[in-house]
C-alpha positions as CSV (number, residue, x, y, z in Angstrom):
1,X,65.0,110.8,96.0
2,X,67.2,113.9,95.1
3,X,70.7,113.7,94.1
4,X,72.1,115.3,97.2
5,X,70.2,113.2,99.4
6,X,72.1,110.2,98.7
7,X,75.7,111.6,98.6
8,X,78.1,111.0,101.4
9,X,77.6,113.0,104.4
10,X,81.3,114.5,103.5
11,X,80.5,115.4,100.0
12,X,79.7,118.6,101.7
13,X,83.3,118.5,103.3
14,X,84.9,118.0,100.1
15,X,83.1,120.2,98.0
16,X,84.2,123.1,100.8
17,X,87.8,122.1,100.5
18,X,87.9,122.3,96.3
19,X,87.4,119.0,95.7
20,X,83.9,118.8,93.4
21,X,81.5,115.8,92.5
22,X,82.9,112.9,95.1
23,X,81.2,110.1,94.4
24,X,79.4,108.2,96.7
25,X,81.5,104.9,95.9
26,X,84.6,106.6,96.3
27,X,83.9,108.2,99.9
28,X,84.9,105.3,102.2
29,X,88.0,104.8,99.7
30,X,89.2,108.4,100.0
31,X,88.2,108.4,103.5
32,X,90.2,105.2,104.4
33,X,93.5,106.3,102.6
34,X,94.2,109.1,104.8
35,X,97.1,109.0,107.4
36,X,94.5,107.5,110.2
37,X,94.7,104.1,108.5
38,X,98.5,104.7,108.0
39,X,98.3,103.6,104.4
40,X,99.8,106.9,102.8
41,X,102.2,109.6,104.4
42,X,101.3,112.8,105.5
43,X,103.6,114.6,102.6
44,X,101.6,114.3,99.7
45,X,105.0,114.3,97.2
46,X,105.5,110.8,98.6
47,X,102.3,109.4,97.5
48,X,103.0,108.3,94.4
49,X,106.2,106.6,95.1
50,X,105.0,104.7,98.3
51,X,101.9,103.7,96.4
52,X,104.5,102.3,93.7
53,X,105.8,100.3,96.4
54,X,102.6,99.1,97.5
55,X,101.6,97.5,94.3
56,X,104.9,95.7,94.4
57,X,104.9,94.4,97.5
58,X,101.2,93.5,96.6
59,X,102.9,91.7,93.4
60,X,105.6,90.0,95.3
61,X,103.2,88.6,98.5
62,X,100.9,87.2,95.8
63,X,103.8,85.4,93.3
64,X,105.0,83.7,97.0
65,X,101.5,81.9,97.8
66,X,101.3,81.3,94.2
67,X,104.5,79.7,94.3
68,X,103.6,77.4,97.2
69,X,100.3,76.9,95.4
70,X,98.1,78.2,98.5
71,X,96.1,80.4,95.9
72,X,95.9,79.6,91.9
73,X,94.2,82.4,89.6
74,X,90.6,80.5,90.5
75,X,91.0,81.2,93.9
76,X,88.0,83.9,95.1
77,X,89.6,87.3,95.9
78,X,88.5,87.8,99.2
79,X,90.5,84.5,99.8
80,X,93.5,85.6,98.3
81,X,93.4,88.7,100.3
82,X,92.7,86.6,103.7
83,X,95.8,84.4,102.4
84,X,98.3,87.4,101.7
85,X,97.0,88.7,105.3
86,X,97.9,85.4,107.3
87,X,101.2,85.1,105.5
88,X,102.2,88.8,105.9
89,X,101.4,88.3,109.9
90,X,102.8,85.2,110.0
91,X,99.5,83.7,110.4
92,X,99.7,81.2,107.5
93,X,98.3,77.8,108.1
94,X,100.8,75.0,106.8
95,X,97.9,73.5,104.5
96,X,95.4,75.3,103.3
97,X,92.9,73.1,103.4
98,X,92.9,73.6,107.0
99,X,89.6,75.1,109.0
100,X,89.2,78.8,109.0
101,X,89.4,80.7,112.7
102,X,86.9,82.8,113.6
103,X,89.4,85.7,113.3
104,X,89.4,84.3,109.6
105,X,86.0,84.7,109.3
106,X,85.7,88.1,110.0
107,X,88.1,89.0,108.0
108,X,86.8,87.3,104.8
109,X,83.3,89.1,105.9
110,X,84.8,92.7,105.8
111,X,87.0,91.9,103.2
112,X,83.7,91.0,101.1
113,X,82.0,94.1,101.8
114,X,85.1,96.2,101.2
115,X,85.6,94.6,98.0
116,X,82.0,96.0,97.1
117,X,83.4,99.8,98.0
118,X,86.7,100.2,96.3
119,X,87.2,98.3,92.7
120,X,91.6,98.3,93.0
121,X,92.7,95.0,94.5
122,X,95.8,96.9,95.5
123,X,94.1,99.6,97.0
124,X,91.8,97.6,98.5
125,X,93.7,94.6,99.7
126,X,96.0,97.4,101.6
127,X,92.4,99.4,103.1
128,X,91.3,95.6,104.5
129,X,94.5,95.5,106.0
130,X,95.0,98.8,107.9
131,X,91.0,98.3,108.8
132,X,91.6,95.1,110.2
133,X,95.0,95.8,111.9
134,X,93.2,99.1,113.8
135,X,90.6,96.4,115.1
136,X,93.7,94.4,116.6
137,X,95.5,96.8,117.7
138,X,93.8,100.3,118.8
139,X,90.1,98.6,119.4
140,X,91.7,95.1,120.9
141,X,91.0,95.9,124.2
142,X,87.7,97.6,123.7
143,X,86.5,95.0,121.5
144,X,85.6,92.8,124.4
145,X,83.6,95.3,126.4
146,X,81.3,96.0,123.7
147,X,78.7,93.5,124.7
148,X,78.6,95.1,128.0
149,X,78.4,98.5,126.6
150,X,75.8,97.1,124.5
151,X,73.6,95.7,127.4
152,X,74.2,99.1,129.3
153,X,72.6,101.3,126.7
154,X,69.5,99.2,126.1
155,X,68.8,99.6,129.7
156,X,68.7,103.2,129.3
157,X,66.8,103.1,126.0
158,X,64.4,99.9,126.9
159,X,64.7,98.2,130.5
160,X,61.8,96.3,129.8
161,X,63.3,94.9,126.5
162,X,66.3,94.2,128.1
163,X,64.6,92.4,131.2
164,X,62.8,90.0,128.8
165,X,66.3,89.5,127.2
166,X,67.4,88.1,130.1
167,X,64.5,86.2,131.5
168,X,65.1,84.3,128.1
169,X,68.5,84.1,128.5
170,X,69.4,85.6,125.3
171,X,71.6,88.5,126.2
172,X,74.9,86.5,126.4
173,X,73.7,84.7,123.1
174,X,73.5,87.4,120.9
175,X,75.3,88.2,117.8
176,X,78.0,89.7,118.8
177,X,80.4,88.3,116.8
178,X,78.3,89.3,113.3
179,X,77.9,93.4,115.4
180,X,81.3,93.8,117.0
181,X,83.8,91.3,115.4
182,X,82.3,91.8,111.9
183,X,81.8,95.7,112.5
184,X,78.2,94.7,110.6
185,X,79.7,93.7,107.5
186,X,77.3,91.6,105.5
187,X,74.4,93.3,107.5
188,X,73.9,96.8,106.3
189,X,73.5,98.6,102.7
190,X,76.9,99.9,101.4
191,X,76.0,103.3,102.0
192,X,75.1,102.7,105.8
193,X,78.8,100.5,106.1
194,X,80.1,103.3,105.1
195,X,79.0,105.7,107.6
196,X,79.4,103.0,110.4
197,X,82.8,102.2,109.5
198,X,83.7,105.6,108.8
199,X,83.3,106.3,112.6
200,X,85.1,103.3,113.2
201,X,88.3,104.9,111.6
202,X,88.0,108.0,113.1
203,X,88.0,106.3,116.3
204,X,84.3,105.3,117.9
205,X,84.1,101.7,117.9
206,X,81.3,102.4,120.3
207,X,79.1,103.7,117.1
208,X,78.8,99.7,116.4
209,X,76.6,99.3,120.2
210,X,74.3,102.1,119.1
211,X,73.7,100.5,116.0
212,X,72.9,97.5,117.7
213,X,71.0,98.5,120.1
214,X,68.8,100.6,117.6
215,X,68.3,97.0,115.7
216,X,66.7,95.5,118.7
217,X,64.7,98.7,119.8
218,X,63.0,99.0,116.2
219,X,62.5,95.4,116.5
220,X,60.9,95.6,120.0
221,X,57.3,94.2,119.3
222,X,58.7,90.9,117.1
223,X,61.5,90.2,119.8
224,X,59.2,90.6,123.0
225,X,56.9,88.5,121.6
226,X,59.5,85.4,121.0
227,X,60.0,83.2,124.3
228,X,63.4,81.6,124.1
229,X,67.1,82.3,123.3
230,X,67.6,80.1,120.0
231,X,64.5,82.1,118.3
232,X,66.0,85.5,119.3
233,X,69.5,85.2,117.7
234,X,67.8,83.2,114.8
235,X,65.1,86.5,114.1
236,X,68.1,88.8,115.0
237,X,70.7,87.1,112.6
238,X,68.3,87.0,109.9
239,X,67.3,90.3,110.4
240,X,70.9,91.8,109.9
241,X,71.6,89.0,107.4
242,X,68.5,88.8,105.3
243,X,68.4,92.3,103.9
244,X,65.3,93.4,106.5
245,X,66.4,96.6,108.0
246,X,64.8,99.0,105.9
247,X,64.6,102.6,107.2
248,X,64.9,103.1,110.7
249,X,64.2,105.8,113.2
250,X,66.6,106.5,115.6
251,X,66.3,106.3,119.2
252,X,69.7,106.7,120.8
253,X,71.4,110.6,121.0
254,X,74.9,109.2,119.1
255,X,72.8,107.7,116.1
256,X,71.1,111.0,115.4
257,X,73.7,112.7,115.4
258,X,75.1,110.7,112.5
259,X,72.2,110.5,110.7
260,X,72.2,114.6,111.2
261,X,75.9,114.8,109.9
262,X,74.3,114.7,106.4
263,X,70.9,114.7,104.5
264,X,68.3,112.6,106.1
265,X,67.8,110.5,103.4
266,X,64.3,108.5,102.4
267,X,63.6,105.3,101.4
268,X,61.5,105.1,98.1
269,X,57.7,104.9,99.0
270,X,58.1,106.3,102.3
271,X,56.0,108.6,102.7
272,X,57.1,110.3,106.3
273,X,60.0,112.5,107.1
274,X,61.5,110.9,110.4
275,X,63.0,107.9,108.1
276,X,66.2,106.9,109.1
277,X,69.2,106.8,106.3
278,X,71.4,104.2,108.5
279,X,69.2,101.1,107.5
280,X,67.8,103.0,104.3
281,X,68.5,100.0,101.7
């Protein structure tokens, strides 16, 4: 595999624009700190002074659930940035020993995953935060739909596929949750997050249907031939969770033209050119 076929679709962008040798782990983080997130002003003077105030407010929400001992230094990161979330949103449990929410869940998943992409705690408690907060706010209402959406499209794509879906009452029991809620964190390669979420920021939630509906397409033969709802969300789950998307070829319009935006990369060993860099691990 070349060099330039595993760079960030806009490496080619920012090499344009002046700015030379991007590296792939540092795309989604220079990516997410631009003004869509709200995370740094437009005027690029203030930068350094608002990020100053960043770290301190970063410093000061930490010291207060240190002080009422609801993280320690042993507590896992993720944690501590799902703890200085909840309090900053005034969502902070009064022990902390109680249950985690689903909305908690989530949030520990994509934290997880981001933590993988940007090595800063500051920079990336603050890029969880502005992620998550455009899920509340901008996607909140579209959130719900995706299912639908989802079930829409892979009528188009598969009928057939769909049909057995619902003669085994799966369709309502996907995982949507672990697709939509999650935005597929946990599920794909870094490099595939990245693109995914990248067109999450810049405003397609619907990019996380076509995903999903390209998981059950390639998966067609193995799902068709399972008869009842609690096998098909245990293969599904385990497909997304287990590491077994390997390269995929897409199906759906939207996907290729994301996989187009850059190289098409290849998995090692493949030998064929219609490999898919999405699901390439």
């Amino acid at each position: 595999m070349t060099e330039d076929s595993q760079r960030n679709f806009r490496s080619v962008y920012y090499e344009k624009v002046g700015f030379r040798g991007v590296e792939e782990k540092k795309s989604l983080e220079i990516l997410l700190k631009d003004d869509r997130l709200g995370i740094l002003p437009p005027h690029h003077e203030s930068h350094a002074k608002v990020m100053m105030y960043r770290k301190e407010q970063y410093s000061d929400v930490l010291h207060a659930l240190k002080v009422i001992r609801f993280v320690s230094d042993a507590t896992p990161q993720v944690e501590v940035y799902l703890r200085m979330y909840q309090l900053e949103s005034g969502k902070l449990p009064r022990n902390s020993s109680f249950p985690l929410e689903p909305e908690d869940e989530a949030f520990l998943a994509i934290a997880k995953a981001m933590e993988e992409m940007v090595e800063d705690s500051v920079d990336c408690y603050w890029i969880i935060r502005c992620f998550v907060n455009q899920l509340n706010t901008k996607y909140r209402d579209s959130l719900p739909q995706l299912p639908k959406a989802f079930e829409q499209y892979l009528n188009l794509e598969d009928s057939r596929l769909l049909t057995h879906l619902k003669m085994c009452s799966a369709v309502s029991k996907l995982p949507y949750d672990l697709w939509f809620k999650r935005c597929f964190a946990g599920c794909l390669p870094e490099s595939s997050l990245q693109r995914v979420w990248d067109k999450v920021v810049s405003g397609s939630c619907k990019i996380l249907v076509f995903v999903a509906v390209e998981i059950l397409l390639t998966f067609k033969i193995k799902v068709m031939a399972l008869n009842n709802t609690e096998k098909i969300t245990k293969f599904l789950e385990n497909v997304v969770k287990g590491g077994m998307l390997g390269s995929i070829v897409p199906h759906t319009k939207e996907v290729r033209e994301m996989a187009g935006e850059g190289e098409l990369l290849m998995t090692p060993g493949q030998p064929h050119a219609t490999s898919w860099p999405l699901f390439t691990g």
